[in-house]
N, C-alpha and C positions, 0 to 999 in steps of 0.2 A: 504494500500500500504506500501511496505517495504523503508527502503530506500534506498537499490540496486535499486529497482523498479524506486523509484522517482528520482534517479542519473541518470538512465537511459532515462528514459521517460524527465527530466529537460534537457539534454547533446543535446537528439534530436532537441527540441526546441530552444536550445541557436543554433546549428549548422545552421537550419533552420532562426533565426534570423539575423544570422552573414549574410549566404548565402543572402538575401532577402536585405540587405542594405548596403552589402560588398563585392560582389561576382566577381562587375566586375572590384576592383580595388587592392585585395587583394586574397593570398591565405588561404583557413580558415581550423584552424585545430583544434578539438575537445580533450581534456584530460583529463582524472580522473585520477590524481596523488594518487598514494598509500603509500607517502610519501614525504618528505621537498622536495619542487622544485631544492632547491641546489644540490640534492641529485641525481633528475629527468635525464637519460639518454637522453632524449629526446635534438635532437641537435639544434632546434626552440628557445626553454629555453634557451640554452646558449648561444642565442645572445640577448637577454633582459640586459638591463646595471646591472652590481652589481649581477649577478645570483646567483651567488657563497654564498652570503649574506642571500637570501630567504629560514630561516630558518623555514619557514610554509608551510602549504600547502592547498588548496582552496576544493573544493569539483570538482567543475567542472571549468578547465583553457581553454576558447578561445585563440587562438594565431591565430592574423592576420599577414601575411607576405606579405609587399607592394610587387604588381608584377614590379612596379615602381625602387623603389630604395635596395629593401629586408630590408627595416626596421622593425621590427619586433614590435606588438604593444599588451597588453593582453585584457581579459575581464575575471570580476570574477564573479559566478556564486555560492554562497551557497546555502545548502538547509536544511531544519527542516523537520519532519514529527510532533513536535510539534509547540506550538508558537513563536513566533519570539519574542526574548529579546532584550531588551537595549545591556547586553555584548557580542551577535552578531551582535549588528548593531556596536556597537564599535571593533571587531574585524575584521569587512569589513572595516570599515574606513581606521583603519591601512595596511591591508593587501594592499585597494587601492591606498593611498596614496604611499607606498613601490614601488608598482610596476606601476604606472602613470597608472593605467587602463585606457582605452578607455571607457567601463563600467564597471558598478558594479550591479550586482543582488544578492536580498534574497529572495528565494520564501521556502514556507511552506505549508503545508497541510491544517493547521490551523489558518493562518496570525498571524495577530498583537494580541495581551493579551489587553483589555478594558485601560489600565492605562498606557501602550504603546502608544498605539493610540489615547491618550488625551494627551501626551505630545508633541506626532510630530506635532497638529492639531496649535500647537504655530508656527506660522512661524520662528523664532527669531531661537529656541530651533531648531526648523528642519533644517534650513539654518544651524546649529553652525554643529551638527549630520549626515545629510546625502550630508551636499553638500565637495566632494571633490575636485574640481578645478571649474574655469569657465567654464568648457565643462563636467565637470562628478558630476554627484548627483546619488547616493546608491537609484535605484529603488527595492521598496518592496511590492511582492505582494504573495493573497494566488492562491495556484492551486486549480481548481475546476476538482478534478475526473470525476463527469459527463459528464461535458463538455469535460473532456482531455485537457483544455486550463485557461488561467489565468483570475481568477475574476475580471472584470474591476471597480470593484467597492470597491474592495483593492487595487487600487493604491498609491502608497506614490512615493515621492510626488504627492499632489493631483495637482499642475498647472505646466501644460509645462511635462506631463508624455511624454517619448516617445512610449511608450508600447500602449498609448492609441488611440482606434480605435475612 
């Protein structure tokens, strides 16, 4: 799979996830930025606080818009087609923290690298790495082709996933 392929196939998935836990109180909008969100025409973006700031850009941006009050809220969504590193999980962190994600996903073809995945198995280390606020922790898992859907048995975190069935 390319990674147009799996940007597309991931965007599905994240729209489908957002819909399925979001749908009745939010409006959900899917985005593959082709460049810095600051940058981003899109008029959604530019009620996110500080947009102007968002010198990066995400692979795939969720935006929920309360039907409530129109506050507007993200979800970050990267993706590999190799294995997942340490300075991708450290470039979600920041990216999430920047933008108060609601969520945070890294999914891959490949998941985690052996020596990756002995150091998240620390809780200490994973708490410091993927937890970003009381309500958001950088869920990482790999995609299983076969299946068309996410390995459940790469979930990171392993306790309190919400991904998991």
């Amino acid at each position: 799979m390319t990674k147009s392929q799996f940007t597309d196939v991931l965007s599905k998935w994240l729209f489908e996830f957002l819909r399925k836990n979001y749908a009745n109180d939010y409006d959900i909008e899917i985005i593959i930025p082709d460049g810095n969100l600051s940058k981003n025409p899109n008029q959604t973006i530019k009620k996110l606080d500080a947009y102007a700031s968002f010198e990066f850009h995400p692979d795939i941006l969720g935006l929920l818009t309360s039907k409530m009050d129109g506050k507007v809220e993200s979800v970050l969504l990267n993706r590999s087609i190799s294995a997942i590193s340490l300075k991708e999980i450290g470039e979600m962190n920041c990216y999430s923290k920047i933008l108060h994600a609601k969520h945070s996903f890294l999914a891959s073809l490949k998941g985690l690298p052996d020596e990756v995945n002995l150091i998240l198995l620390n809780n200490d280390v994973s708490n410091k790495v993927l937890k970003i606020t009381e309500n958001n922790t950088i869920h990482i898992f790999k995609w299983d082709e076969k299946i068309d859907d996410i390995d459940q048995i790469t979930l990171f975190p392993i306790e309190g996933n919400i991904l998991k069935r």
